[in-house]
mmCIF file as Biopython writes it, N, C-alpha, C and O atoms, coordinates in Angstrom:
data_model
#
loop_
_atom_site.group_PDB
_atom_site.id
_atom_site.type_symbol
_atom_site.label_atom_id
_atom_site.label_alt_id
_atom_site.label_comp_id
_atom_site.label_asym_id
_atom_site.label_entity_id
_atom_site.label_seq_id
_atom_site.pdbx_PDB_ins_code
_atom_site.Cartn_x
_atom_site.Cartn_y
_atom_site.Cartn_z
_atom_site.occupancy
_atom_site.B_iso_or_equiv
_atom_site.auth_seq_id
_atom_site.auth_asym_id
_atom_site.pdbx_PDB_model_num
ATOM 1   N N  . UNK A ? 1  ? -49.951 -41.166 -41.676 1.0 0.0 1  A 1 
ATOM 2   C CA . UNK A ? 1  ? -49.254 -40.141 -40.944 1.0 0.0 1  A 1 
ATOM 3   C C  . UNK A ? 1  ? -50.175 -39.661 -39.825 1.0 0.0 1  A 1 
ATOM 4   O O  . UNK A ? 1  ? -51.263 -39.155 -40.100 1.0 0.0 1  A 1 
ATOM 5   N N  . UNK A ? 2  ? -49.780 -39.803 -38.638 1.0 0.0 2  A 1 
ATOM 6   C CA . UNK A ? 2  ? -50.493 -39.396 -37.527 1.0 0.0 2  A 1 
ATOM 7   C C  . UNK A ? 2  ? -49.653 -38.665 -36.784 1.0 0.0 2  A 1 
ATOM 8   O O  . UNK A ? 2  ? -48.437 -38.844 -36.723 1.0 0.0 2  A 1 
ATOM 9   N N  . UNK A ? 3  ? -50.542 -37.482 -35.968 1.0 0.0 3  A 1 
ATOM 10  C CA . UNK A ? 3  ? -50.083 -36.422 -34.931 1.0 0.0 3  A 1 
ATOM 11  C C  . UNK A ? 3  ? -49.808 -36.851 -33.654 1.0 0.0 3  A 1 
ATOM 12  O O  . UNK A ? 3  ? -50.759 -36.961 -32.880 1.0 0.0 3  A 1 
ATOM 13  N N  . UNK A ? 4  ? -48.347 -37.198 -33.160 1.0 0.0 4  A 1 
ATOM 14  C CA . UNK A ? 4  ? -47.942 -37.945 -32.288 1.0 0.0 4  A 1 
ATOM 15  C C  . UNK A ? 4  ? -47.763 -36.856 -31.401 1.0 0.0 4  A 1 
ATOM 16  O O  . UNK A ? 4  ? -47.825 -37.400 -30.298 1.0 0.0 4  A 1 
ATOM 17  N N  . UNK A ? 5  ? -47.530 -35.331 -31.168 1.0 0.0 5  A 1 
ATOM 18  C CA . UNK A ? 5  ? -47.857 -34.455 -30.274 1.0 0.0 5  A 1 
ATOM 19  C C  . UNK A ? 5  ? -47.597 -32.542 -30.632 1.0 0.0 5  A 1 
ATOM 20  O O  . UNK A ? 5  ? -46.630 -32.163 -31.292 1.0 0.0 5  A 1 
ATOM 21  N N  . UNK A ? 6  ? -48.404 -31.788 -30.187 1.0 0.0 6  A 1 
ATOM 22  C CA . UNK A ? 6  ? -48.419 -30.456 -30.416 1.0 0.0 6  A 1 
ATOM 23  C C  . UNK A ? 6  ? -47.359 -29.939 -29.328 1.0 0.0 6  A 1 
ATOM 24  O O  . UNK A ? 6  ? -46.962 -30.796 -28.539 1.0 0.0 6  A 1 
ATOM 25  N N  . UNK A ? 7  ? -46.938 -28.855 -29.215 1.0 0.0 7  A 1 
ATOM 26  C CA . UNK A ? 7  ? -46.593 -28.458 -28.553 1.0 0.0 7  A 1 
ATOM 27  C C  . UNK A ? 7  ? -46.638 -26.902 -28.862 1.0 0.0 7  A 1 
ATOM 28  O O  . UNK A ? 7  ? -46.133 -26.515 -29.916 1.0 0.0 7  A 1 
ATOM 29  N N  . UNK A ? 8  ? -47.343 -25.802 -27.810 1.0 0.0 8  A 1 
ATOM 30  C CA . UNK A ? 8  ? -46.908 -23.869 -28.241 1.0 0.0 8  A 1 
ATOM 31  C C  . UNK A ? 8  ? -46.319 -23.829 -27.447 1.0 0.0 8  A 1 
ATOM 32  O O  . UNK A ? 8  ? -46.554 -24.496 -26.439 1.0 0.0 8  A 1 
ATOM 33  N N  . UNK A ? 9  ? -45.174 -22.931 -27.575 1.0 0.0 9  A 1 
ATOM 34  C CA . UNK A ? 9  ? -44.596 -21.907 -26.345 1.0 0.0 9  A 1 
ATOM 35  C C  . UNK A ? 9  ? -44.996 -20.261 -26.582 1.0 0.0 9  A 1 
ATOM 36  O O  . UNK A ? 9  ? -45.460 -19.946 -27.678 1.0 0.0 9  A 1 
ATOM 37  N N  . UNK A ? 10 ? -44.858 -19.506 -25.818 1.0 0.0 10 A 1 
ATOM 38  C CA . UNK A ? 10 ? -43.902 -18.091 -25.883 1.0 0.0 10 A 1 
ATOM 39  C C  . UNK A ? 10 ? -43.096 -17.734 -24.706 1.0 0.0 10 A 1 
ATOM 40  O O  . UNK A ? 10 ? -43.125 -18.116 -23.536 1.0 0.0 10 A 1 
ATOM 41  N N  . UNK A ? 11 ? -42.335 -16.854 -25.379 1.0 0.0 11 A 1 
ATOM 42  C CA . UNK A ? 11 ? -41.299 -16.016 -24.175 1.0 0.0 11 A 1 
ATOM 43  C C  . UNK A ? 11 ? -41.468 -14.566 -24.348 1.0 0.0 11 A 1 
ATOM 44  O O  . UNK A ? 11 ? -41.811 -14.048 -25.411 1.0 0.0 11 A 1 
ATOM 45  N N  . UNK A ? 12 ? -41.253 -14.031 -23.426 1.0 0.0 12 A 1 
ATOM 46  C CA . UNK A ? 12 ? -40.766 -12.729 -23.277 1.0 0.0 12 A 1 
ATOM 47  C C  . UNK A ? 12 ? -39.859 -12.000 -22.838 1.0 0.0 12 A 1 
ATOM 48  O O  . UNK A ? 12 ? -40.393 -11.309 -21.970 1.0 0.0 12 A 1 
ATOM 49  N N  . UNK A ? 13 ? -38.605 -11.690 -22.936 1.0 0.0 13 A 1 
ATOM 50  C CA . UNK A ? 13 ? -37.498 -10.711 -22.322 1.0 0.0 13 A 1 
ATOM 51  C C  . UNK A ? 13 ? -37.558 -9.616  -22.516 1.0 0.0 13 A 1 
ATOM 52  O O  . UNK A ? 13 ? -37.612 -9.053  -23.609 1.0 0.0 13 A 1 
ATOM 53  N N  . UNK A ? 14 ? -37.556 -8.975  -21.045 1.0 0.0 14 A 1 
ATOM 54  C CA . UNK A ? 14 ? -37.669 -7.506  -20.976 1.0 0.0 14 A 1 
ATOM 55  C C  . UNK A ? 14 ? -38.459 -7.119  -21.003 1.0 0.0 14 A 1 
ATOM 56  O O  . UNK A ? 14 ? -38.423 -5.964  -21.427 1.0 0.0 14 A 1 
ATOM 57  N N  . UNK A ? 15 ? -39.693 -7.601  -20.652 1.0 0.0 15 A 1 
ATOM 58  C CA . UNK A ? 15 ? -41.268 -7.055  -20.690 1.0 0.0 15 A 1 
ATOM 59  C C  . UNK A ? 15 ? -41.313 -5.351  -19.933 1.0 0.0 15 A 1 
ATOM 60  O O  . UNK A ? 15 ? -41.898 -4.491  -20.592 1.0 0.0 15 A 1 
ATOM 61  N N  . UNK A ? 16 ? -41.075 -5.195  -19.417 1.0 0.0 16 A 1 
ATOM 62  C CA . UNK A ? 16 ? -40.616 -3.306  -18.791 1.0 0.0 16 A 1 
ATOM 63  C C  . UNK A ? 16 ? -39.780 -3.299  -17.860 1.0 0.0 16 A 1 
ATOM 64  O O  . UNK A ? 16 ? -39.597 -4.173  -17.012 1.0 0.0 16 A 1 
ATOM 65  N N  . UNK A ? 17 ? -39.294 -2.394  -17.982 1.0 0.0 17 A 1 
ATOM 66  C CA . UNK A ? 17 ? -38.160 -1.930  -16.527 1.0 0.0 17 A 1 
ATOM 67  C C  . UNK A ? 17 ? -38.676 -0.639  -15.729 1.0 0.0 17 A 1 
ATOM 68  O O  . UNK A ? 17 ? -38.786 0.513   -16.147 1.0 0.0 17 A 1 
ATOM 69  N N  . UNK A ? 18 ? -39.004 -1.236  -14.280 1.0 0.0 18 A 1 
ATOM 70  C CA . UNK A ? 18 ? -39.186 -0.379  -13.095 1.0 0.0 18 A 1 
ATOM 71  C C  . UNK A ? 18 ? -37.808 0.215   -13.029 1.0 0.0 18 A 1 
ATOM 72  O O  . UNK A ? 18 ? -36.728 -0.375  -13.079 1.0 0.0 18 A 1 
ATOM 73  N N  . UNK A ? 19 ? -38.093 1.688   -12.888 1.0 0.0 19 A 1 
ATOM 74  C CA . UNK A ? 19 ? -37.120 2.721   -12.852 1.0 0.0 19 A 1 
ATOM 75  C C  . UNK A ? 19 ? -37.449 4.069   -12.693 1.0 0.0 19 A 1 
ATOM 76  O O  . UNK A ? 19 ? -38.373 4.564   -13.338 1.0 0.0 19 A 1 
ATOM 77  N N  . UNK A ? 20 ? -36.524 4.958   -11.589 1.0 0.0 20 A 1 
ATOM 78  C CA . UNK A ? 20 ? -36.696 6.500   -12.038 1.0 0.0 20 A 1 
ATOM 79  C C  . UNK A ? 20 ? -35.701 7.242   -13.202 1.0 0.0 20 A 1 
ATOM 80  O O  . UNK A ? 20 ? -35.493 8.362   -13.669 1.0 0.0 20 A 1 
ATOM 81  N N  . UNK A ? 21 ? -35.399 6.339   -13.295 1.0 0.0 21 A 1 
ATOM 82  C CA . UNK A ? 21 ? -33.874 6.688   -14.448 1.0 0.0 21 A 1 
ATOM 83  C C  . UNK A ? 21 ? -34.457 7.459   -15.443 1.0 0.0 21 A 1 
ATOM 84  O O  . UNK A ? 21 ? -35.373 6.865   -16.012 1.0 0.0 21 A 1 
ATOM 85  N N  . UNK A ? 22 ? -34.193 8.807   -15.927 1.0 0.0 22 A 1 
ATOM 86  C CA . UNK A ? 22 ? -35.112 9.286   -17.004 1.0 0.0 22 A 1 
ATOM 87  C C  . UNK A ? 22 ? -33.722 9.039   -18.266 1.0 0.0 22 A 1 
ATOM 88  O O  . UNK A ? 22 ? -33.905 9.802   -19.215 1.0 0.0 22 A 1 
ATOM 89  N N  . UNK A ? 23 ? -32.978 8.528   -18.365 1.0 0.0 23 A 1 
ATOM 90  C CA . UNK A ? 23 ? -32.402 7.798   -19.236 1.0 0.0 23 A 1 
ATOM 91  C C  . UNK A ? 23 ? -32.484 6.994   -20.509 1.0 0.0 23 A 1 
ATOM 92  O O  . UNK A ? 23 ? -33.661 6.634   -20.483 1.0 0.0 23 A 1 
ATOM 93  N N  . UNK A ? 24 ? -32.000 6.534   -21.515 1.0 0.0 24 A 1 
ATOM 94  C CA . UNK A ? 24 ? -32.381 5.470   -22.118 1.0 0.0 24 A 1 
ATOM 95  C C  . UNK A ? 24 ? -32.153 3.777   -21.586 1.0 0.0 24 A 1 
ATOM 96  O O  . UNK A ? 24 ? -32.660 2.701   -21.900 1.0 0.0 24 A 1 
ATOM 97  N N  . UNK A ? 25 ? -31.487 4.064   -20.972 1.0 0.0 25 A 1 
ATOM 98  C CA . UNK A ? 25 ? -31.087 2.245   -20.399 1.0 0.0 25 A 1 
ATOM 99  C C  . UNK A ? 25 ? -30.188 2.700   -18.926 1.0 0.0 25 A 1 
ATOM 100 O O  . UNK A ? 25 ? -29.143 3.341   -18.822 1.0 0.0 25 A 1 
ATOM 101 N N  . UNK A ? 26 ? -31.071 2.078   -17.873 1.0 0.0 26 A 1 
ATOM 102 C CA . UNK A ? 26 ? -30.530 2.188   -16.395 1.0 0.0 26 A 1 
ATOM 103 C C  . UNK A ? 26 ? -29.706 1.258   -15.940 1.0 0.0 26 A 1 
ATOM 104 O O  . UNK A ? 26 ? -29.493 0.981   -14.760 1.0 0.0 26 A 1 
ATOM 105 N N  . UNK A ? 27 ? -29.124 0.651   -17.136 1.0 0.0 27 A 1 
ATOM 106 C CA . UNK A ? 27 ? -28.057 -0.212  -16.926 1.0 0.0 27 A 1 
ATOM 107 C C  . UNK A ? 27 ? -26.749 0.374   -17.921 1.0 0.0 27 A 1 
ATOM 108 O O  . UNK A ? 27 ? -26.562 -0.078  -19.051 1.0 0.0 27 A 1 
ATOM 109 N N  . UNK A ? 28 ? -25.730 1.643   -17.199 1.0 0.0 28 A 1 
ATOM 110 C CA . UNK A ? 28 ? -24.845 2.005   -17.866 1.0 0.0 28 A 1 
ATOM 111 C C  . UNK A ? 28 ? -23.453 0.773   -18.512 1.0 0.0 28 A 1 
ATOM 112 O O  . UNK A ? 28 ? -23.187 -0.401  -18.252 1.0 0.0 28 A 1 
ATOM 113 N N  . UNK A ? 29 ? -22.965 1.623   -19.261 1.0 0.0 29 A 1 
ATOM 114 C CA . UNK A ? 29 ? -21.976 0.512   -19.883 1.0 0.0 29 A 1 
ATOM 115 C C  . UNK A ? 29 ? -20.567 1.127   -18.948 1.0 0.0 29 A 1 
ATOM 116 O O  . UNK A ? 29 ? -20.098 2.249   -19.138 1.0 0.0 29 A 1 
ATOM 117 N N  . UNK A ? 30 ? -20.150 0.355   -18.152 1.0 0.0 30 A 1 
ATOM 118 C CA . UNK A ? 30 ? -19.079 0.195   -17.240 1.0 0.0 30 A 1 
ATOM 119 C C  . UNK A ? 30 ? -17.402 -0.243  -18.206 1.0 0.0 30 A 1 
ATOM 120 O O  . UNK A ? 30 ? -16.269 0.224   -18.092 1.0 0.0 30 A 1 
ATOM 121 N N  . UNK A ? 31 ? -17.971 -1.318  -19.109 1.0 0.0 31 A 1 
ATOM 122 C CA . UNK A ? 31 ? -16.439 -1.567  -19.664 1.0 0.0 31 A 1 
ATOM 123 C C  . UNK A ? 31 ? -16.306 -0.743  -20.558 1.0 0.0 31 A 1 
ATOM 124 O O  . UNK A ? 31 ? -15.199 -0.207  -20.532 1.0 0.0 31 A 1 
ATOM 125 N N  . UNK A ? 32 ? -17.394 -0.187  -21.862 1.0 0.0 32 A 1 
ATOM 126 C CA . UNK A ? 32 ? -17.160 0.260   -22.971 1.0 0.0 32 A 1 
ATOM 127 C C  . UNK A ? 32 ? -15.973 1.826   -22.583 1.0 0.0 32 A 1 
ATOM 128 O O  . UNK A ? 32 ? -14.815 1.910   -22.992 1.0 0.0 32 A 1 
ATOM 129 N N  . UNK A ? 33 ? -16.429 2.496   -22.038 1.0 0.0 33 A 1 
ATOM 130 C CA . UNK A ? 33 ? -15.730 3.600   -21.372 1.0 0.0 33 A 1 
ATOM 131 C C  . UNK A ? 33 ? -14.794 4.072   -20.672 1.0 0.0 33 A 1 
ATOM 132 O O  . UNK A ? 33 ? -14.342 5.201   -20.483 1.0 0.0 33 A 1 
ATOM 133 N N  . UNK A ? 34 ? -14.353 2.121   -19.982 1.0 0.0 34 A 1 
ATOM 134 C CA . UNK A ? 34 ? -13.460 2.183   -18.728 1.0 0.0 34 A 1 
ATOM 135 C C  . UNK A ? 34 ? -14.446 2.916   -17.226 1.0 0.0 34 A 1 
ATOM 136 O O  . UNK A ? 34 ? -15.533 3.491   -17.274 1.0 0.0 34 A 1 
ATOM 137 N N  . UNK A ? 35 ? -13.679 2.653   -16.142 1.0 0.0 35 A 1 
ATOM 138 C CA . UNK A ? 35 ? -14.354 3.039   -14.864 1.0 0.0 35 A 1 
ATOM 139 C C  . UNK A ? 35 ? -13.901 4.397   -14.555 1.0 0.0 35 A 1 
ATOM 140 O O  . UNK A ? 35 ? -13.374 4.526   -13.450 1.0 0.0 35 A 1 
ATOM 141 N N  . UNK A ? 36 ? -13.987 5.355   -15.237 1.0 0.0 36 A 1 
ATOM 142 C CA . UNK A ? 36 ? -13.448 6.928   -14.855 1.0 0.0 36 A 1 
ATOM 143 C C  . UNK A ? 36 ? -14.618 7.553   -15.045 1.0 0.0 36 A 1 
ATOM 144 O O  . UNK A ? 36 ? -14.658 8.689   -14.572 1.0 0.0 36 A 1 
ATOM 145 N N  . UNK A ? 37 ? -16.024 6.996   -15.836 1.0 0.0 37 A 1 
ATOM 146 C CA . UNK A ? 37 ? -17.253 7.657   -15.541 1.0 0.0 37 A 1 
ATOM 147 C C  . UNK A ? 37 ? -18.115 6.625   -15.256 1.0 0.0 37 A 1 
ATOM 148 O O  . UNK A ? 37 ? -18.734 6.177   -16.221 1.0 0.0 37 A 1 
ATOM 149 N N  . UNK A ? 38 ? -18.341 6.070   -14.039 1.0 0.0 38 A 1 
ATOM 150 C CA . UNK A ? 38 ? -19.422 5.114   -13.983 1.0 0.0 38 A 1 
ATOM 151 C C  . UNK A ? 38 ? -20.704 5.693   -13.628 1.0 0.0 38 A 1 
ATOM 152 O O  . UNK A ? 38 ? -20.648 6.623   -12.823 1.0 0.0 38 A 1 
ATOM 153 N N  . UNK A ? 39 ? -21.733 5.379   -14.010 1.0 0.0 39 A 1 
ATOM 154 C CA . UNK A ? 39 ? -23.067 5.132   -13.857 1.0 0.0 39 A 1 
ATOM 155 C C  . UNK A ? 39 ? -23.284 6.222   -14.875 1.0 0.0 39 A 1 
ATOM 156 O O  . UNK A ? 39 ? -24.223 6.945   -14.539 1.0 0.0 39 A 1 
ATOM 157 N N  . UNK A ? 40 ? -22.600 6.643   -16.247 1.0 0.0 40 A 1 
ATOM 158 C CA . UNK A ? 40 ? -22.865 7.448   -17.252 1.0 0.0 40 A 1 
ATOM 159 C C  . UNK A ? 40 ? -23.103 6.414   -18.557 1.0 0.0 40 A 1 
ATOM 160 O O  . UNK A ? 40 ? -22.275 5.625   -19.013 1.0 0.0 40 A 1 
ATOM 161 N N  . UNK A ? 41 ? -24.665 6.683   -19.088 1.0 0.0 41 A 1 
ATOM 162 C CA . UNK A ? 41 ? -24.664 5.816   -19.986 1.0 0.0 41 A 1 
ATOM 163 C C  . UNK A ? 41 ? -24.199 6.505   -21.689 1.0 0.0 41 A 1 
ATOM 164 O O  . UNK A ? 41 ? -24.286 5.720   -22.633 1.0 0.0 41 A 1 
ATOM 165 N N  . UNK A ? 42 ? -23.837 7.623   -21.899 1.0 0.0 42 A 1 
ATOM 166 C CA . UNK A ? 42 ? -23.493 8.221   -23.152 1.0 0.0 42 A 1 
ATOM 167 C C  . UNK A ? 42 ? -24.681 8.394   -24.205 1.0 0.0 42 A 1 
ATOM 168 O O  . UNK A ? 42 ? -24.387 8.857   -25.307 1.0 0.0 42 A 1 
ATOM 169 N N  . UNK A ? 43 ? -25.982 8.056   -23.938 1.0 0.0 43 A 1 
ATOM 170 C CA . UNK A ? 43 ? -27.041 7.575   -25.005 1.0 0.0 43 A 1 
ATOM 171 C C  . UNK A ? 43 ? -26.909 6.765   -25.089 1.0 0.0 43 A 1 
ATOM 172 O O  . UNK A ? 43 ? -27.230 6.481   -26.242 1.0 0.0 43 A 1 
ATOM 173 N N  . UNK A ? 44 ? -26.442 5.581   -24.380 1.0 0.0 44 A 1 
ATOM 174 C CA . UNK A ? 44 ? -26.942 4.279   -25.195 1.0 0.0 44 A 1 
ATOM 175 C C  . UNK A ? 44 ? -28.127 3.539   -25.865 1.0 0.0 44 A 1 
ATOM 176 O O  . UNK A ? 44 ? -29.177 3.978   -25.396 1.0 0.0 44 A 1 
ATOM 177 N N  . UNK A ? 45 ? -28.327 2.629   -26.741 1.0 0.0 45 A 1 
ATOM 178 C CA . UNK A ? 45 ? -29.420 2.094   -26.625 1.0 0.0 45 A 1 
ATOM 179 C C  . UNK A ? 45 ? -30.222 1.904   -25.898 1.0 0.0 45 A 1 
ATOM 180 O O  . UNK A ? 45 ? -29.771 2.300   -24.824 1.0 0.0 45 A 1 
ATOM 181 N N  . UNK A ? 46 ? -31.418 1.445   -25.721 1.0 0.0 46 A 1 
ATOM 182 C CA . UNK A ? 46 ? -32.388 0.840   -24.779 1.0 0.0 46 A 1 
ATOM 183 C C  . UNK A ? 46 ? -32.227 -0.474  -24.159 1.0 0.0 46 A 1 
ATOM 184 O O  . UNK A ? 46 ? -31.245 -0.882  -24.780 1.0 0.0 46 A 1 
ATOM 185 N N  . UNK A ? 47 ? -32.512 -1.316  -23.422 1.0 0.0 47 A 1 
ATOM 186 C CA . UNK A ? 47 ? -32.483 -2.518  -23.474 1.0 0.0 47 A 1 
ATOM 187 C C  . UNK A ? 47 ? -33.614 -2.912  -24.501 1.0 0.0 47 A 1 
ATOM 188 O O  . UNK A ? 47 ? -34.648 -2.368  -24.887 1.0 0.0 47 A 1 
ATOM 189 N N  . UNK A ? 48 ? -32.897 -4.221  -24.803 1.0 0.0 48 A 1 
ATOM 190 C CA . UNK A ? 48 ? -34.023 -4.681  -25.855 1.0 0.0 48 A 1 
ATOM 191 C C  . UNK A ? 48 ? -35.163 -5.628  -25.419 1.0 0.0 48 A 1 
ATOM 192 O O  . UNK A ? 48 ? -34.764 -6.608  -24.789 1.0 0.0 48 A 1 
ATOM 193 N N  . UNK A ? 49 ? -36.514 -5.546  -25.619 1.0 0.0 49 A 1 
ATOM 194 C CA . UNK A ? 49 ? -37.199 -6.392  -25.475 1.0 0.0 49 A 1 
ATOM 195 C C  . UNK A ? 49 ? -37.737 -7.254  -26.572 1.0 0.0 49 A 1 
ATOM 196 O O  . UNK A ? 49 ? -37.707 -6.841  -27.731 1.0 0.0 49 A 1 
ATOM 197 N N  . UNK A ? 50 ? -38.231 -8.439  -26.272 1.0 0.0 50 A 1 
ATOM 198 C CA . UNK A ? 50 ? -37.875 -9.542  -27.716 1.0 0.0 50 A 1 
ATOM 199 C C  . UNK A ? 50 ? -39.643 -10.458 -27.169 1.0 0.0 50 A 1 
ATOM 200 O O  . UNK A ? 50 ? -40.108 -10.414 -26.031 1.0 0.0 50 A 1 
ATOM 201 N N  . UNK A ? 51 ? -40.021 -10.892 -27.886 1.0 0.0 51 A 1 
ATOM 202 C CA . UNK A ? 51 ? -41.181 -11.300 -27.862 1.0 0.0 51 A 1 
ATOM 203 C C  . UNK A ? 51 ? -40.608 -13.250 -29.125 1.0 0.0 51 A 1 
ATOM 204 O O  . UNK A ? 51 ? -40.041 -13.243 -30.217 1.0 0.0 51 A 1 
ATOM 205 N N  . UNK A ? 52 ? -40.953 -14.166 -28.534 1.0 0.0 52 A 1 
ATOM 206 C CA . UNK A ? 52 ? -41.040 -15.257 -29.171 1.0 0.0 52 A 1 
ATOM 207 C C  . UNK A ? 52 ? -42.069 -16.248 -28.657 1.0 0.0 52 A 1 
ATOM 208 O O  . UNK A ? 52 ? -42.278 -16.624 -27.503 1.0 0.0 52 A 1 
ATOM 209 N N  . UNK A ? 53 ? -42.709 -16.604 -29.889 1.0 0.0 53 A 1 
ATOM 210 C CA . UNK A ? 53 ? -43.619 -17.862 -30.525 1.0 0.0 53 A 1 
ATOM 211 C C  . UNK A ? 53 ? -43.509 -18.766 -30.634 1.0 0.0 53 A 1 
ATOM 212 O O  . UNK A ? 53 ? -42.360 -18.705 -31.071 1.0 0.0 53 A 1 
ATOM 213 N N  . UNK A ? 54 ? -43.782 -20.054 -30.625 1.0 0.0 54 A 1 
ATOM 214 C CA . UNK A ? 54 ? -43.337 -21.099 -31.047 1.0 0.0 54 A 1 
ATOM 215 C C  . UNK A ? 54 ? -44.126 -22.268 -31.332 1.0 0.0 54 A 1 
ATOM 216 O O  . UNK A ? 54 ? -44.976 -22.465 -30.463 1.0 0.0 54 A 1 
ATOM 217 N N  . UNK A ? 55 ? -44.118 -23.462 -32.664 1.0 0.0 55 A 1 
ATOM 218 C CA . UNK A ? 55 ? -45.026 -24.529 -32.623 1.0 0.0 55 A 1 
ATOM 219 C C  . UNK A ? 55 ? -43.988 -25.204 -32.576 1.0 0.0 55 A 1 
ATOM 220 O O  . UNK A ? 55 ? -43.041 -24.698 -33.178 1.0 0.0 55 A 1 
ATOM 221 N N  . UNK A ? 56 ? -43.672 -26.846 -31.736 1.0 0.0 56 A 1 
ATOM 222 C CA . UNK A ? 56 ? -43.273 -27.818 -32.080 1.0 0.0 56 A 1 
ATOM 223 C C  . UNK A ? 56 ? -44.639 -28.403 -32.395 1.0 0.0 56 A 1 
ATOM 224 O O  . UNK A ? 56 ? -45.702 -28.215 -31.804 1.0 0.0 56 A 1 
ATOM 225 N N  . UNK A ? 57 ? -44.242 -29.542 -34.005 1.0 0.0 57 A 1 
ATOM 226 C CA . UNK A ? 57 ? -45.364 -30.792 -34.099 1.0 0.0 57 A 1 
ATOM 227 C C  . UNK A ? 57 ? -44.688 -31.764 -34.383 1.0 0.0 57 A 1 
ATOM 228 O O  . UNK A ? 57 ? -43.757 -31.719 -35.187 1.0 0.0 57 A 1 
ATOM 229 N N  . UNK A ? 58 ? -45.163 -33.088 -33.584 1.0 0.0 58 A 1 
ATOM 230 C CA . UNK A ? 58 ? -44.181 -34.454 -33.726 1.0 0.0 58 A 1 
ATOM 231 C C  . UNK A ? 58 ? -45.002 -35.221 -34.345 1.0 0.0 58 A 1 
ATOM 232 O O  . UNK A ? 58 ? -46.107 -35.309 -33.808 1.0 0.0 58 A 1 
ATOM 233 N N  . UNK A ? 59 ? -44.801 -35.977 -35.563 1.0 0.0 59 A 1 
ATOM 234 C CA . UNK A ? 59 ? -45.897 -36.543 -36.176 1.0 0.0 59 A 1 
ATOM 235 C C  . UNK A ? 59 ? -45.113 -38.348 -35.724 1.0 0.0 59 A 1 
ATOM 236 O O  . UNK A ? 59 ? -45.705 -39.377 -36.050 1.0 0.0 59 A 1 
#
């Protein structure tokens, strides 16, 4: 059995958001509400940021 190749990755989404928005997320929800209050986010969540790792090994 021999190591025919390694491979790492990572990713990152959403590493920070430039903003004056003192808000939780400067990206309001437009459909959830309908368009009779736009640019009101209600509390929404945050955007999420996600952090991934990864080994491929091909033997």
């Amino acid at each position: 059995m021999s190591l025919s190749g390694i491979r790492v990755y990572a990713t990152v989404d959403n590493p920070f958001t430039i903003s004056k928005y003192k808000g939780y997320n400067p990206e309001p929800d437009y459909n959830q509400r309908g368009n009779l209050t736009p640019g009101v986010d209600y509390g929404l969540y945050p955007l999420v940021r996600s952090y991934n790792l990864g080994v491929k090994v091909t033997f």
